[in-house]
C-alpha positions in Angstrom: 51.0 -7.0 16.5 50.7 -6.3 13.0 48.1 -3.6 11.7 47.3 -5.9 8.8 44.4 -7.9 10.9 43.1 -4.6 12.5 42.5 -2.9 9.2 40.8 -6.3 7.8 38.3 -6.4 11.0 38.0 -2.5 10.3 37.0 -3.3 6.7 34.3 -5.9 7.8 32.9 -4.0 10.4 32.6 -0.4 7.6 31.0 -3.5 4.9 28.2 -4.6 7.9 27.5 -0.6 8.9 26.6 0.3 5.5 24.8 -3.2 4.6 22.8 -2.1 7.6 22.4 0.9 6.0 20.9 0.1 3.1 18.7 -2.6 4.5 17.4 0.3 7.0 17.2 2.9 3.7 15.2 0.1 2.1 13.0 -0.8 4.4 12.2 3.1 5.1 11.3 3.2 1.1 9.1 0.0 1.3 7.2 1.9 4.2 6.6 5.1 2.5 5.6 3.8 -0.6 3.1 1.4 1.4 1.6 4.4 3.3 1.0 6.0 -0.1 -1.3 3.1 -1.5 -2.8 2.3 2.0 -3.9 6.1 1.7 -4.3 6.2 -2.0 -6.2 3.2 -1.9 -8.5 4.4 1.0 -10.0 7.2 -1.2 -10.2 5.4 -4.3 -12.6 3.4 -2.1 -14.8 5.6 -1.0 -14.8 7.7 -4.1 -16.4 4.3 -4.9 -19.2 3.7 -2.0 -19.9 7.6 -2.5 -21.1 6.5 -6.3 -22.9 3.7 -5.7 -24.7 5.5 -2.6 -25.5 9.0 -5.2 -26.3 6.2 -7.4 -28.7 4.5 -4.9 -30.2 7.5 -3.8 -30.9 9.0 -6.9 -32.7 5.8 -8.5 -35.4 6.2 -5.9 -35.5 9.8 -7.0 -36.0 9.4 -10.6 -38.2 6.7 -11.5 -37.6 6.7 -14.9 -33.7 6.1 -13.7 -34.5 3.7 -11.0 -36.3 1.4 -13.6 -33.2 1.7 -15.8 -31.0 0.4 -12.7 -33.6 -2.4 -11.8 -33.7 -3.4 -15.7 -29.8 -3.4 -16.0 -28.0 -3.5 -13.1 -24.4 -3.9 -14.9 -24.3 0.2 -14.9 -24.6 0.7 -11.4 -23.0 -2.3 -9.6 -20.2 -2.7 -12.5 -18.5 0.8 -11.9 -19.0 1.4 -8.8 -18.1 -1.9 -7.4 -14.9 -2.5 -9.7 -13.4 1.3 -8.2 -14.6 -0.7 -4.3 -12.2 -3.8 -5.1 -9.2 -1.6 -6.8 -9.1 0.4 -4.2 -9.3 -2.1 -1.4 -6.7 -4.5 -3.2 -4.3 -0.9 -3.5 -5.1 -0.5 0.2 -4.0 -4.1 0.9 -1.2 -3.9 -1.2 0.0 -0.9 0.6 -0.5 -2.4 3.8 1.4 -5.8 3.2 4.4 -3.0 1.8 4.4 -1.1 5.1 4.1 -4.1 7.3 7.2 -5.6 5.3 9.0 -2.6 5.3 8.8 -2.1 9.4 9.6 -5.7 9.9 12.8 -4.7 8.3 13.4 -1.6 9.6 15.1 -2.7 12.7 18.4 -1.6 12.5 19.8 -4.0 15.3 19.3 -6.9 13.5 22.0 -9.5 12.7 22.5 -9.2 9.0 24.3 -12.6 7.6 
């Protein structure tokens, strides 16, 4: 028997270990990065229903800024509604990134 073969098979099999590697080093990346902007995105969104709720609260407070926010409802619902949909479309950004990443993360996969 000739060691020539052996040595080939040996090469393939050290090429599939580390591709496996890298896929599972990847997909480990993907999944911390997407548990950063699921959390990220989480806070910017209630940073954003904790404005619009001060803001609430404190138009029926003030009347003089409660008829401001009934004349001209672009200040309240503009700011505080725009922070809302970043931070939910971070959060579902970071989600869809995690969920990727741990369908990839199984290191007994066939890689071909």
């Amino acid at each position: 028997m000739s060691s020539i073969p052996n040595d080939i098979h040996f090469e393939k099999v050290a090429a599939i270990a580390a591709a496996r590697a890298h896929a599972h080093a990847a997909a480990e990346s993907r999944m911390r990065r997407g548990k950063r902007l699921v959390i990220t995105g989480f806070v910017i969104a209630i940073v954003g229903v904790i404005g619009y709720c001060v803001a609430c609260l404190s138009a029926g407070v003030n009347q003089n800024l409660g008829t401001t926010f009934l004349e001209n409802p672009a200040l309240l619902v503009g700011p505080t509604l725009g922070f809302i949909g970043v931070g939910t479309l971070i959060w579902l950004v970071g989600s869809v990134l995690f969920l990727m990443g741990s369908m990839d993360d199984d290191p007994e996969r066939e890689i071909y």
